[in-house]
C-alpha positions in Angstrom: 94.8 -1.4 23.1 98.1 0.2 21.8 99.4 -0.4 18.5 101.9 -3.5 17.8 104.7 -2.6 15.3 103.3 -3.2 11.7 104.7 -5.8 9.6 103.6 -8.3 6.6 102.0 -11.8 7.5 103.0 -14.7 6.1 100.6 -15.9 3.3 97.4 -18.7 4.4 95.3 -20.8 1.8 92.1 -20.6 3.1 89.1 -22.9 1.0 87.2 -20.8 -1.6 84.5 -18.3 -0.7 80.7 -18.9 -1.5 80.8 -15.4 -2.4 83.2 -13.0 -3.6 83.4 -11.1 0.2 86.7 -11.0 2.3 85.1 -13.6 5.0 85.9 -16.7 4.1 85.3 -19.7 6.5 86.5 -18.1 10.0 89.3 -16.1 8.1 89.9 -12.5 6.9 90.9 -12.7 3.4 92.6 -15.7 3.8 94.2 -14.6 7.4 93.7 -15.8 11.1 91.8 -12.7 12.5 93.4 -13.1 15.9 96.9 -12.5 13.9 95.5 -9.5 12.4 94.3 -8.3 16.0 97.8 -8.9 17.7 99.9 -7.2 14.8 97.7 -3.9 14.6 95.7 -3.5 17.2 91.9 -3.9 17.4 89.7 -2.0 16.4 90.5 -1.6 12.8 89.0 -1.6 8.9 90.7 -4.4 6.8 90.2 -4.7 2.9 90.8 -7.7 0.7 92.3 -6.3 -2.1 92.4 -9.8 -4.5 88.3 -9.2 -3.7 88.4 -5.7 -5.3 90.4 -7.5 -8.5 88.0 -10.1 -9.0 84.8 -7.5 -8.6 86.4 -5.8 -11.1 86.8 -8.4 -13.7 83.2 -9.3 -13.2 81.9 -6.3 -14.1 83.9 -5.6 -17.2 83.5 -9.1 -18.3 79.5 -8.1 -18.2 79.9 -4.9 -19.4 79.6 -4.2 -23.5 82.9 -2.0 -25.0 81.0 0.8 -25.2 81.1 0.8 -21.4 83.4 2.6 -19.4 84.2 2.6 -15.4 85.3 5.6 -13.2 85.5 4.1 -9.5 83.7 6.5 -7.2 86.2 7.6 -5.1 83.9 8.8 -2.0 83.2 5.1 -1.5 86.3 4.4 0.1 89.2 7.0 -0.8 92.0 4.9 1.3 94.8 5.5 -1.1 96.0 2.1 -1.5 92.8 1.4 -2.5 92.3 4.0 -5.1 96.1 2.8 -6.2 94.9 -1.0 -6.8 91.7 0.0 -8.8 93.6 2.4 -10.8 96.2 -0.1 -11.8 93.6 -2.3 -12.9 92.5 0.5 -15.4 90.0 2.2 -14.0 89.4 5.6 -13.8 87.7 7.6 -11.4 85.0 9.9 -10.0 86.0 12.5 -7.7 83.9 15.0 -5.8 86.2 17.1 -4.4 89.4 18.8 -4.3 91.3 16.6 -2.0 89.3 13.3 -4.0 91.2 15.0 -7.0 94.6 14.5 -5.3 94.1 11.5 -4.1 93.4 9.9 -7.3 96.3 11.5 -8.9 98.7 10.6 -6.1 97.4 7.1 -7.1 98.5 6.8 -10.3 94.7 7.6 -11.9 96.1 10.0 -15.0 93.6 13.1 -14.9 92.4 11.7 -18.6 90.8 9.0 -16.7 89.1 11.5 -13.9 86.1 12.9 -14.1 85.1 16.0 -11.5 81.3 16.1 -9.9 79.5 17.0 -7.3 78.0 19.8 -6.0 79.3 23.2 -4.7 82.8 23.0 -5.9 84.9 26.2 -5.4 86.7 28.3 -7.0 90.4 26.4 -6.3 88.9 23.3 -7.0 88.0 24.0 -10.2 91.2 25.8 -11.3 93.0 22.7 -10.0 90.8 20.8 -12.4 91.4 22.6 -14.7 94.7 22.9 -14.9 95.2 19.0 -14.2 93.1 18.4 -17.2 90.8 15.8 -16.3 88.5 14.0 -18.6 85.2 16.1 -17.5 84.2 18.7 -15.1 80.3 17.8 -14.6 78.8 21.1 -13.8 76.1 21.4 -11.7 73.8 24.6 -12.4 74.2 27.8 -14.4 76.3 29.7 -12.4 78.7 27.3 -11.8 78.8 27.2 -15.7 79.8 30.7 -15.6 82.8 30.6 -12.9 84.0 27.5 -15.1 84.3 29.4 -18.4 85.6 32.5 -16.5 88.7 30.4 -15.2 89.1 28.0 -18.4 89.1 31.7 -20.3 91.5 32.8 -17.5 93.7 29.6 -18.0 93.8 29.6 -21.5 92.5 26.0 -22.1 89.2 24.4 -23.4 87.5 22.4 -20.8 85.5 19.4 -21.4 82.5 19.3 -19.5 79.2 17.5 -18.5 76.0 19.0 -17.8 74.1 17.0 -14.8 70.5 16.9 -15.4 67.8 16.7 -12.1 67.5 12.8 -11.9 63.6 13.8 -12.6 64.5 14.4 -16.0 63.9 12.2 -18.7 61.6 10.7 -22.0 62.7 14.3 -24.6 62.8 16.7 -20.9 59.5 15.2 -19.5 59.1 15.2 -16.1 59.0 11.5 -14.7 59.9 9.4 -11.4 62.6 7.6 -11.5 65.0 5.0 -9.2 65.5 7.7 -6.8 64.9 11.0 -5.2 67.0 14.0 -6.2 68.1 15.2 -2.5 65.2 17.7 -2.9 66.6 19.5 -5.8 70.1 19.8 -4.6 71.8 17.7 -7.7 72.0 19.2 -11.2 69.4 21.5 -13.2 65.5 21.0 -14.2 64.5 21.7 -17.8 64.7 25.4 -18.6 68.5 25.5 -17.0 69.6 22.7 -18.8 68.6 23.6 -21.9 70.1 27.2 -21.3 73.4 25.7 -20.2 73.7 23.3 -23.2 73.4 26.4 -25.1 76.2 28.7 -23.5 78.5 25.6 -23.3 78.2 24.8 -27.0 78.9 28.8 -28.0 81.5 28.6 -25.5 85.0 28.7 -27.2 86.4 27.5 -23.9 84.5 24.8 -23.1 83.5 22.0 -24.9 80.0 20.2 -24.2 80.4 16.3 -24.4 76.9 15.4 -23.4 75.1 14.3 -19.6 75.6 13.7 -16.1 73.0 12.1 -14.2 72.9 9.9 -11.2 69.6 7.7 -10.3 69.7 6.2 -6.8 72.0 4.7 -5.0 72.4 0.7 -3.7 70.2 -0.5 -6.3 70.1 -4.3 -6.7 67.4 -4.7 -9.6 69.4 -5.0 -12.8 66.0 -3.7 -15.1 65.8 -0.2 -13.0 69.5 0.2 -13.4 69.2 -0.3 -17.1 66.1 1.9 -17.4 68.0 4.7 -16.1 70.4 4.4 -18.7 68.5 4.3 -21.1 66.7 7.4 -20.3 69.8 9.0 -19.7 70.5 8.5 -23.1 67.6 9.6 -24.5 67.2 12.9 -22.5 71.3 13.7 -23.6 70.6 13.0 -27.4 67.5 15.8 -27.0 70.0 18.1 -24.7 72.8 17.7 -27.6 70.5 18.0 -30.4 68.8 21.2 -28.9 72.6 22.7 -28.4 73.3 21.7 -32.1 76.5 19.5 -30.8 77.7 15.7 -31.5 76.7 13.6 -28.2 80.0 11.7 -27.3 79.7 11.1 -23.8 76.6 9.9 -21.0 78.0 9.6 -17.4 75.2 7.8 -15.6 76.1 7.8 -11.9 77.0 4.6 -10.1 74.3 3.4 -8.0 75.3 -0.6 -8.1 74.1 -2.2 -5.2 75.2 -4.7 -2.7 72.7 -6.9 -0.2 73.3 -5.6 2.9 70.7 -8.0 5.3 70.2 -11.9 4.8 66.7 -11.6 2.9 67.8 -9.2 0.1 69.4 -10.9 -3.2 72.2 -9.7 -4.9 71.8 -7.4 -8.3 72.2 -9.5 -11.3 75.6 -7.9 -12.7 75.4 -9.9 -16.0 71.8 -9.3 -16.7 72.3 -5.9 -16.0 75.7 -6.2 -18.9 72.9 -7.4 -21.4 70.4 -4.8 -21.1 72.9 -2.8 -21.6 74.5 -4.4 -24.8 70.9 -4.7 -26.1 70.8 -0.5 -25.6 74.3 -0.5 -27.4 73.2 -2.7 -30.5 70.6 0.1 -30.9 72.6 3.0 -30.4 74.8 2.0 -32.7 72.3 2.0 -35.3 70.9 5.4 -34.4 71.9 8.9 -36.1 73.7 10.6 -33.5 74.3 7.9 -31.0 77.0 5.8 -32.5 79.8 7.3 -31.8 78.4 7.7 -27.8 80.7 6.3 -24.7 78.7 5.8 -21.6 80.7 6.1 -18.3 79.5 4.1 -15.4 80.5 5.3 -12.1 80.4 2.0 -9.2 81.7 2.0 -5.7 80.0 0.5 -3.4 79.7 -2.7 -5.9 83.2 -2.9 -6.7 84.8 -2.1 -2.7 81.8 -2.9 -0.1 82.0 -6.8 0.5 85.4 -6.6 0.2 85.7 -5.0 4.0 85.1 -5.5 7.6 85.7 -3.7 10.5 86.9 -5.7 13.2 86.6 -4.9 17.1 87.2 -6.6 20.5 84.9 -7.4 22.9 85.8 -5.5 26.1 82.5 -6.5 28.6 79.6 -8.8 28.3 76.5 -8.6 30.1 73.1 -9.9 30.4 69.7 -7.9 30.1 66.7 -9.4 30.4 66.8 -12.4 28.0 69.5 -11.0 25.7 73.4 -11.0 26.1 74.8 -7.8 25.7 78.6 -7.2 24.4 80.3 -4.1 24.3 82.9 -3.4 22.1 86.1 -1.6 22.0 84.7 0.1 18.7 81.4 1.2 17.5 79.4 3.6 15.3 82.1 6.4 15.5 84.5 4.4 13.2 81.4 2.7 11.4 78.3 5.2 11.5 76.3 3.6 8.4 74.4 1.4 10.4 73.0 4.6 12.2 72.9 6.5 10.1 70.4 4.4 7.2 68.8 2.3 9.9 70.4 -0.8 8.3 71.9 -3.4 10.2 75.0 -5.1 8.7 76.0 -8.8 9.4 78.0 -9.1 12.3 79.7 -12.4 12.6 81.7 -13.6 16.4 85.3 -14.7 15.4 86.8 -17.4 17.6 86.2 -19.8 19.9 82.8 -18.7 20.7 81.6 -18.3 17.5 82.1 -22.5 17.4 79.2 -23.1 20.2 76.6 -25.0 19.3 74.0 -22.4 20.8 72.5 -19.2 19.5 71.3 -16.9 21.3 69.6 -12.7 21.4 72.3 -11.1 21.6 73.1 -7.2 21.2 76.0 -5.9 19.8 77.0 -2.5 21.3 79.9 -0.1 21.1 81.5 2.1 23.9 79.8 5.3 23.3 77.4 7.3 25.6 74.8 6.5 23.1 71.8 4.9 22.5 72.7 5.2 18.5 76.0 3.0 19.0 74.4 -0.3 18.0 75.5 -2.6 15.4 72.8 -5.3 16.1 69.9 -5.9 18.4 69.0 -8.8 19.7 70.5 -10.9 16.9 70.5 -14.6 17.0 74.6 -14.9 17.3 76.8 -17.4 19.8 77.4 -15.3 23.0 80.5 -14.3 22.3 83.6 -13.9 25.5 85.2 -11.1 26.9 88.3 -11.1 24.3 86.4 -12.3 21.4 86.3 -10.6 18.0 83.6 -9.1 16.2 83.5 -8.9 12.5 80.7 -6.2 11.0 80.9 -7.1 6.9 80.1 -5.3 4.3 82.0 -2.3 5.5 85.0 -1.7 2.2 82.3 0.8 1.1 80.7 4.0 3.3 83.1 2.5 6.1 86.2 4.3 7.3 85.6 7.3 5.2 81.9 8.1 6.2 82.7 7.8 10.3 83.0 10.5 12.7 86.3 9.4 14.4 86.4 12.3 16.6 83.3 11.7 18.3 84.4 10.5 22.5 88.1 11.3 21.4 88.6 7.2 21.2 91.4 6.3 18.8 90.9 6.2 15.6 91.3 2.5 14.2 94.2 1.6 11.8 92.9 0.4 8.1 95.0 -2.3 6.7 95.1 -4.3 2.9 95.5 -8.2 2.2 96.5 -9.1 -0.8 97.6 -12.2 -1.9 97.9 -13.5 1.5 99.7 -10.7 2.6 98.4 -8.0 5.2 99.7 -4.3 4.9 99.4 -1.2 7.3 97.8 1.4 4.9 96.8 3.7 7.2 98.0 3.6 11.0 96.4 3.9 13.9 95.9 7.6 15.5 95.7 8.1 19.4 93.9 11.3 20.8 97.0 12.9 22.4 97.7 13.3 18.3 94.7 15.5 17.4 95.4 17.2 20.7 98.7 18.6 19.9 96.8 20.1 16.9 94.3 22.1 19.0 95.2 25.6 20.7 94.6 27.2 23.6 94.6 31.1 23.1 96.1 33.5 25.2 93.2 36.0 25.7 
């Protein structure tokens, strides 16, 4: 389906959600679906900006002041997402070079950026450095060493992070924790740490605030969240003590969750807020703790209800006892599904979705692939040849995890609501246009 010319709709009141989601009744952020479809072309990723705000004042109204919030970018980099957080306040979390500029392009000032992830090159730390973002988190030993060489080369003094193995904890004891560590690929174990914290704080071109260290991620149990904390805290006060430096700063990862399937309930935000104030009052009152900041690091919480990725249904069919659609879009622009095992909800806009009658019905994309399925068998209306399909759930892990290229389909166009309003942020991209990018050499 090509592309109509983008534009701005005119604003809808639609009633209230039940949640705080951009689905409300049979509307996308407050906008006829159908509208959306004809003005940018189906399929496409829509995010409900107003969704975002209100996320956002939800967790900072739970949140103690000694709390701060760095959006994780990788969630959903879309720039005019990263814009909207960022003018809310928040910082962000970046994990790569080109994270880095699109935070900056956004408006994030680098004070309000912190660098992590693994395997970060040589330019990407230079540009890092010479930005001068809040915190570099370092990763191992040697990574410590190519930092120092290029803050000594740069002549500056770079604050930076050490990120501790997410099996660390309890004064360096080994103990299980929320999550796995990707099999030792994140941070260092005891005897690395503690040598790092030691070259960073004789360093005089870096300066050691104190701990990164990420626990799981999608985690919907407020008490495990706030467990990790805490022993994140207590494993950096050892680190700093050991290193003989003033503990200012614990970065412990993101890992908020969302309920992704109809049986799982969503994490308690303000019980997770007073765990964590209870941990404050006590800090506070604790020699070399009170002057701590702890830096939370959501994405998923803050952008994943707020998008959906909408497709068309292009042929319907029936197997056995279940109806089949296939879909103009499918696990190439939307590859979580697949990729965790997870189903999302799937909702049928439109007339069909108004039938009294549900029945199995599979929801399939146009790959040649058995993977491209975004539900089996799910009790849904039958939905027409025409009809939308909504999968929710999708502002987080959604656009920016696909594999676009995958059958050289288009790539689908990502658009904003806000206030009513629809926006193009990102337009649509044919195959002809990676194409022309591709060379044929003359042997």
């Amino acid at each position: 389906m090509t592309m109509p010319a983008p534009g701005i709709d005119a604003p809808r009141r639609g009633r209230p959600p039940a949640r705080n989601e951009i689905l409300r009744g049979d509307r996308l952020g407050g906008l006829d679906p159908a509208d959306l479809a004809a003005r940018y072309g189906t399929p496409f990723h829509v995010y409900d900006l107003d969704v975002i705000e209100r996320q956002v004042e939800t967790l900072r109204a739970a949140l103690p002041p000694i709390v701060e919030i760095a959006y994780a970018v990788k969630a959903n980099p879309a720039l005019a997402v990263v814009a909207h957080l960022g003018a809310l306040g928040l910082g962000a979390d970046v994990a790569s070079g080109g994270e880095l500029a699109t935070a900056r392009r956004a408006g994030i000032p680098a004070e309000r950026i912190v660098v992590t992830g693994p395997g970060k090159r040589d330019a990407e730390l230079r540009d890092a450095v010479a930005a001068g973002v809040r915190a570099i988190t370092v990763e191992s030993p040697g990574e410590l060493d190519r930092l120092e060489a290029i803050a000594s080369a740069a002549g500056r003094r770079v604050p930076v992070l050490l990120r501790a193995s997410v099996g660390m904890a309890d004064g360096l004891e080994r103990v299980r924790l929320v999550g796995d560590d990707g099999a030792g690929k994140f941070g260092m174990d005891e005897p690395d740490l503690r040598a790092a914290a030691r070259t960073a704080a004789r360093s005089s071109h870096l300066e050691l605030l104190g701990i990164h260290r990420f626990g799981a991620s999608n985690v919907l149990d407020a008490s495990r969240l706030a467990a990790h904390v805490a022993e994140t805290v207590q494993l950096a006060r050892a680190v700093a003590g050991h290193a003989g430096v003033e503990l200012r700063l614990v970065d412990a990862g993101g890992g908020l969750g969302i309920p992704y399937e109809p049986h799982e309930e969503s994490l308690d935000v303000a019980g997770f807020g007073r765990r964590l104030a209870s941990l404050a009052d006590g800090w506070a009152a604790t020699p070399g703790l009170r002057d701590l900041r702890l830096l939370l690091e959501p994405g998923r919480w803050l952008v994943g209800a707020a998008g959906a990725y909408v497709a068309r249904v292009v042929d319907r069919k029936r197997v056995g006892e279940a109806e089949v659609a296939i879909l103009d879009g499918g696990v190439h622009h939307l590859v979580r599904p697949a990729l965790v095992g997870q189903e999302h909800r799937v909702r049928i806009l439109g007339a069909s979705a108004r039938t009294a009658r549900s029945w199995p019905v599979t929801i399939a994309g146009p790959l040649c692939s058995g993977l491209d399925i975004f539900a089996a068998n799910a009790r849904l209306p039958a939905p027409a040849v025409g009809d939308l399909v909504a999968v929710l759930d999708t502002g987080a892990y959604g656009f920016t995890e696909s594999m676009p290229l995958f059958l050289s389909h288009p790539i689908p166009a990502e658009i904003a609501i806000r206030g009513g309003r629809s926006a193009l942020i990102r337009p649509r991209m044919e195959p002809a246009e990676w194409l022309d990018r591709q060379l044929l050499p003359a042997w």
